[in-house]
C-alpha positions in Angstrom: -10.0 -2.8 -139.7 -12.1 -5.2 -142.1 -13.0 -4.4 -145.7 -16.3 -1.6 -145.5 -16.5 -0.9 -141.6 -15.3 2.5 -142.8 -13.6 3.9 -139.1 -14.6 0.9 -136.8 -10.9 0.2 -135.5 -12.0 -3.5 -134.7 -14.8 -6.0 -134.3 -15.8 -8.3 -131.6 -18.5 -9.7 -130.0 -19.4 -6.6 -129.1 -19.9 -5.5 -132.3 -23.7 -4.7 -133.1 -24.6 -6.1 -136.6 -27.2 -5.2 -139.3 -27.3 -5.7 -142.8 -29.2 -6.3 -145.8 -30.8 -9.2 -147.5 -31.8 -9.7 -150.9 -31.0 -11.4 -154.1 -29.0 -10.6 -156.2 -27.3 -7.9 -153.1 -23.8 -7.8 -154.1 -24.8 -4.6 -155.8 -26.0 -2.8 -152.8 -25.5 0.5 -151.6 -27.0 -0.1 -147.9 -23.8 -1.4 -146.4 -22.0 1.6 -147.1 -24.7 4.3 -145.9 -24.6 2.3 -143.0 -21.2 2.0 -142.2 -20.8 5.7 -143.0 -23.6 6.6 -140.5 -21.9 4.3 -137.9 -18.4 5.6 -138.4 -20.2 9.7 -138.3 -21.7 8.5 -135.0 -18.7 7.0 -133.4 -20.8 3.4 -132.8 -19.7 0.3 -132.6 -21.6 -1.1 -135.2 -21.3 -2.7 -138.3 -23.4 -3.6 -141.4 -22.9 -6.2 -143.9 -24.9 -8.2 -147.4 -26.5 -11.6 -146.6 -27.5 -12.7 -150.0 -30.6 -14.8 -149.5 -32.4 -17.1 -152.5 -35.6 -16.5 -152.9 -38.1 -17.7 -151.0 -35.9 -18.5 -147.9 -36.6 -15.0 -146.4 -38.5 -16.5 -143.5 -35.4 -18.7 -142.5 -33.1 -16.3 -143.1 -35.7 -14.1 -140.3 -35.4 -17.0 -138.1 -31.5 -17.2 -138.0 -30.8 -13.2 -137.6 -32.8 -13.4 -134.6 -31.3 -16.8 -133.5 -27.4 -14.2 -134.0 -28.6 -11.4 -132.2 -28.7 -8.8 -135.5 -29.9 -6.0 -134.6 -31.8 -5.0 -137.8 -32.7 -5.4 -141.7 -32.7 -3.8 -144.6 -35.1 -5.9 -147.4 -34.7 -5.7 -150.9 -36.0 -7.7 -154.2 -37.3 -9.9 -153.9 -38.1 -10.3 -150.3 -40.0 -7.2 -148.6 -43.8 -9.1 -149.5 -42.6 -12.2 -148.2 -40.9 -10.6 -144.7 -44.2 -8.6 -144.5 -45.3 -11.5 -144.1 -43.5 -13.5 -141.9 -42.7 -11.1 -139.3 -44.0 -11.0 -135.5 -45.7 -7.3 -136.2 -46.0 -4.2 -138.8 -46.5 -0.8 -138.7 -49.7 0.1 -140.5 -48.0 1.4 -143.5 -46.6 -2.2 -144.0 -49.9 -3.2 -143.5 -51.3 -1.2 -146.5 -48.1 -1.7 -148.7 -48.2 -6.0 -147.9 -44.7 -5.0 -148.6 -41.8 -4.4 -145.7 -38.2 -2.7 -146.6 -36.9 -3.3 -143.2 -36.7 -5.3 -139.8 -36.3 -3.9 -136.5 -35.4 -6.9 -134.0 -35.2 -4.8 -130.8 -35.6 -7.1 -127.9 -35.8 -10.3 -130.5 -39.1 -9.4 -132.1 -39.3 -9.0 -135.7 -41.3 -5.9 -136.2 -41.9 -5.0 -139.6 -41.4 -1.6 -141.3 -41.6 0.2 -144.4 -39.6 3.7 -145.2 -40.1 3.9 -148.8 -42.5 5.8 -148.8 -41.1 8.4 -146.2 -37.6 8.2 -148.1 -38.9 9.4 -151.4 -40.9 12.5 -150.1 -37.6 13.4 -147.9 -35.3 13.1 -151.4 -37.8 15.4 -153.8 -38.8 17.6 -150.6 -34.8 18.0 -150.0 -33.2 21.4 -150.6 -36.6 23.2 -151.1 -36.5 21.0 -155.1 -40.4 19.8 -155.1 -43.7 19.8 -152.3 -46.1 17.3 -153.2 -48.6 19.6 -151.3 -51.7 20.7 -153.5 -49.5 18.8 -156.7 -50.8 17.0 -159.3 -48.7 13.5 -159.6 -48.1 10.3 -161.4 -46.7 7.0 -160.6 -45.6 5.0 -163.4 -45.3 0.8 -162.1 -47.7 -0.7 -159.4 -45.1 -2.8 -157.4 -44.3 -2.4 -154.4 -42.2 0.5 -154.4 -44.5 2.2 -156.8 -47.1 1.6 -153.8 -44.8 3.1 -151.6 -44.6 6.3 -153.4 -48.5 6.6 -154.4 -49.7 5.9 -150.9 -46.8 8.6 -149.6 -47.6 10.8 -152.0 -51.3 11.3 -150.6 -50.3 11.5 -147.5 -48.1 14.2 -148.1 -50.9 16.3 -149.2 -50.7 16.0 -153.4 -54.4 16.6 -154.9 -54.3 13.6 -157.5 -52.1 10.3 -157.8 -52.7 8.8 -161.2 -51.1 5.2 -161.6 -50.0 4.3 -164.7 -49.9 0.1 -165.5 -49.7 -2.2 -167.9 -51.8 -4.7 -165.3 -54.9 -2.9 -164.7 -56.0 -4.7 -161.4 -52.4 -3.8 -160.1 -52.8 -0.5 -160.9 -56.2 -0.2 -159.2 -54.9 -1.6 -156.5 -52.1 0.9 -156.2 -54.8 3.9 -157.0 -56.7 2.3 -153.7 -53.7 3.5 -151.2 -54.6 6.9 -152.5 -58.2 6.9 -151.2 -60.0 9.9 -153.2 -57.4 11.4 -154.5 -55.8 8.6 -156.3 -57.4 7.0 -159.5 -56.0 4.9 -163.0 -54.7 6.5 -165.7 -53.2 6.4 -169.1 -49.9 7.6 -170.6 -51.6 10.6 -171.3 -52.1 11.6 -168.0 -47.8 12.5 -167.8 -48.3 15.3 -169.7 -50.4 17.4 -167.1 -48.3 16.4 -163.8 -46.7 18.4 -162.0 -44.4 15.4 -160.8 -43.8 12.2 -162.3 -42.4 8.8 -160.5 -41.4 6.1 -162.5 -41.2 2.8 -159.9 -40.6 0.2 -162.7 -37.0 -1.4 -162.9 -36.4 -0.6 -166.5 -33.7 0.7 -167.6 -31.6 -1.0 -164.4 -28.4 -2.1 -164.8 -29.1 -6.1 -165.9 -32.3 -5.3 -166.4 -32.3 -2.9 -169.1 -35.7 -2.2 -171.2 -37.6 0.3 -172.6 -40.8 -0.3 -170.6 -44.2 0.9 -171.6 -44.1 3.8 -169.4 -40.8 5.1 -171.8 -43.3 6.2 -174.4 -44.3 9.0 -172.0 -41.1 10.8 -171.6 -42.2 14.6 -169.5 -40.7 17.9 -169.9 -40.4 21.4 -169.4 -41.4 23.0 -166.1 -41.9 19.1 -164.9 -40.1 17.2 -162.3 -39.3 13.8 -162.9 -37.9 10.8 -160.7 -36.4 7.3 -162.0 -36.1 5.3 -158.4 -33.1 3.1 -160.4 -29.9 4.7 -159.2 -27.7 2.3 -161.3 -27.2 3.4 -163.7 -27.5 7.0 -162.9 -29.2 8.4 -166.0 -31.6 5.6 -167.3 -32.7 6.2 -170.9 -36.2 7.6 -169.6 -34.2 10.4 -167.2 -32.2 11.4 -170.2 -34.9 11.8 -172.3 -36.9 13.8 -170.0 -34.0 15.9 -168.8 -33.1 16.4 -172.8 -37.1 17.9 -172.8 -36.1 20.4 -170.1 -37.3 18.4 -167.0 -36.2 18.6 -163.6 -34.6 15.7 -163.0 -33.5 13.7 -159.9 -32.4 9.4 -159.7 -33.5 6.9 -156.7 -30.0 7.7 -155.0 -31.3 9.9 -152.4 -34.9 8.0 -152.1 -32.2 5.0 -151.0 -30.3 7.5 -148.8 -33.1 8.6 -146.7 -35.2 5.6 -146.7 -32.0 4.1 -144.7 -31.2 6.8 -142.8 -34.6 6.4 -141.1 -34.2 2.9 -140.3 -30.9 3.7 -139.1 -32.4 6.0 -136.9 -35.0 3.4 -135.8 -32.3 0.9 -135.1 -29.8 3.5 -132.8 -32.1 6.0 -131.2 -30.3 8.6 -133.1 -30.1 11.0 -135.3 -28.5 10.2 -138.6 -26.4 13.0 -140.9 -27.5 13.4 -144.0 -24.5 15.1 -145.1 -22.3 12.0 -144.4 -24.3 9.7 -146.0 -24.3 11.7 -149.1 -20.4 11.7 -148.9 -20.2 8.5 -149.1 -22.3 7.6 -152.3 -22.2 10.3 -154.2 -19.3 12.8 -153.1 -19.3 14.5 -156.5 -23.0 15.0 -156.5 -25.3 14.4 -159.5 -28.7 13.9 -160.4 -29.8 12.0 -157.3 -28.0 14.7 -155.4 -27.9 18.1 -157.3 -26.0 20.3 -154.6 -24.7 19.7 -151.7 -27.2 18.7 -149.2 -26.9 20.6 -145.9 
């Protein structure tokens, strides 16, 4: 058995392979969802890290398709670029200009984004938060802050404020949010019901107290970091230390991959194994044990 197949006795040229690209993707948790999800379903599969340099994403496209890999997972700082560069989007990837995945059934690159869907299924997840008639706001306007705003509205929340330092960003990000999305301030944190930071600080190597960390929610609030790593940022801590409800990016990154894992195999994925393998003692990506 090689290092992280995790139950896949022994590969050959049989072997399907996926992975993930990005740089740096030493780090990344996607290898091991997969491989757990593989091992659950008895496939023989296997998922590993291609570290690719910046602005090579297009070659490194060219040469999974050339191998025969079945699919993609994109990460910083590639999913604009592979949006880009693929032979089709859905229209979320459309919207976003921004792709987190690559399905290469039948040798075309189609492009995919499940950002979006992964965060609603991670707050939505043991009955914790419904966007549905909510008041919300996105702190960042990258990509994955994109992700969340334009999810957000479609998943039925009655305002979207973005929070930005970059104000034509942040517009931009308020636009995927048609009428119910608009720019706001800081100030705005205080009346959400929800509250999304999508900015990297606070990341392990990235560390920071962005601008957003000024605005630290509380009581009767529920508050996301999408960083996983660490799992309590300085903002989460804050805002759990206020009496927020607080969850981490861990299970955004679980089922964002679990549904391109189920666009890759045809299948469907369990949660519950997935969750065993990052996070077996729970925490605050996972508080309980997910069913």
């Amino acid at each position: 058995m090689t290092s992280g197949s995790q139950g896949v006795a022994e590969l050959s040229a049989r072997t399907t392979v996926v992975g993930v690209i990005g740089m740096p993707v030493d780090h990344s948790l996607s290898p091991r969802l997969h491989n757990a999800a593989f091992a659950a379903l008895g496939l023989d599969w296997v998922s590993v890290a291609f570290p690719v340099a910046a602005g090579t994403a297009p070659t490194a496209l060219a040469g999974a398709r050339a191998l025969g890999v079945r699919g993609l997972s994109v990460t910083m700082p590639h999913k604009e670029a592979v949006a880009d560069a693929v032979d089709d989007a859905t229209d979320t990837v459309r919207a976003l200009g921004a792709a987190n995945c690559v399905d290469l059934a039948d040798g075309r690159l189609i492009g995919v984004n499940t950002d979006g869907a992964g965060f609603v299924a991670a707050v939505e997840e043991g009955g914790w938060f419904d966007p549905a008639g909510e008041r919300c706001v996105v702190l960042g306007a990258g990509g994955a802050a994109r992700a969340v705003v334009l999810a957000l509205a479609e998943a039925g929340a009655v305002e979207v404020v973005v929070v930005n330092r970059t104000a034509s960003r942040a517009v931009r990000a308020a636009r995927l949010a048609g009428a119910v999305g608009r720019v706001g301030s800081a100030a705005d944190v205080a009346g959400a019901s929800l509250v999304v930071k999508a900015t990297p600080a606070g990341m392990t190597g990235v560390g920071g107290a962005g601008h957003d960390e000024v605005a630290v929610p509380g009581r009767g609030q529920f508050v996301v970091d999408l960083v996983y790593d660490p799992p309590m940022t300085p903002w989460l801590t804050a805002a759990e230390a206020a009496g927020a409800q607080v969850r981490n990016g861990l299970g955004t990154l679980l089922h964002q991959a679990a549904f391109q894992l189920e666009r890759w195999t045809g299948l469907q994925v369990p949660r519950r194994a997935l969750w065993a393998a990052v996070a077996p003692d729970g925490g605050p990506g996972a508080p309980g044990r997910p069913s």
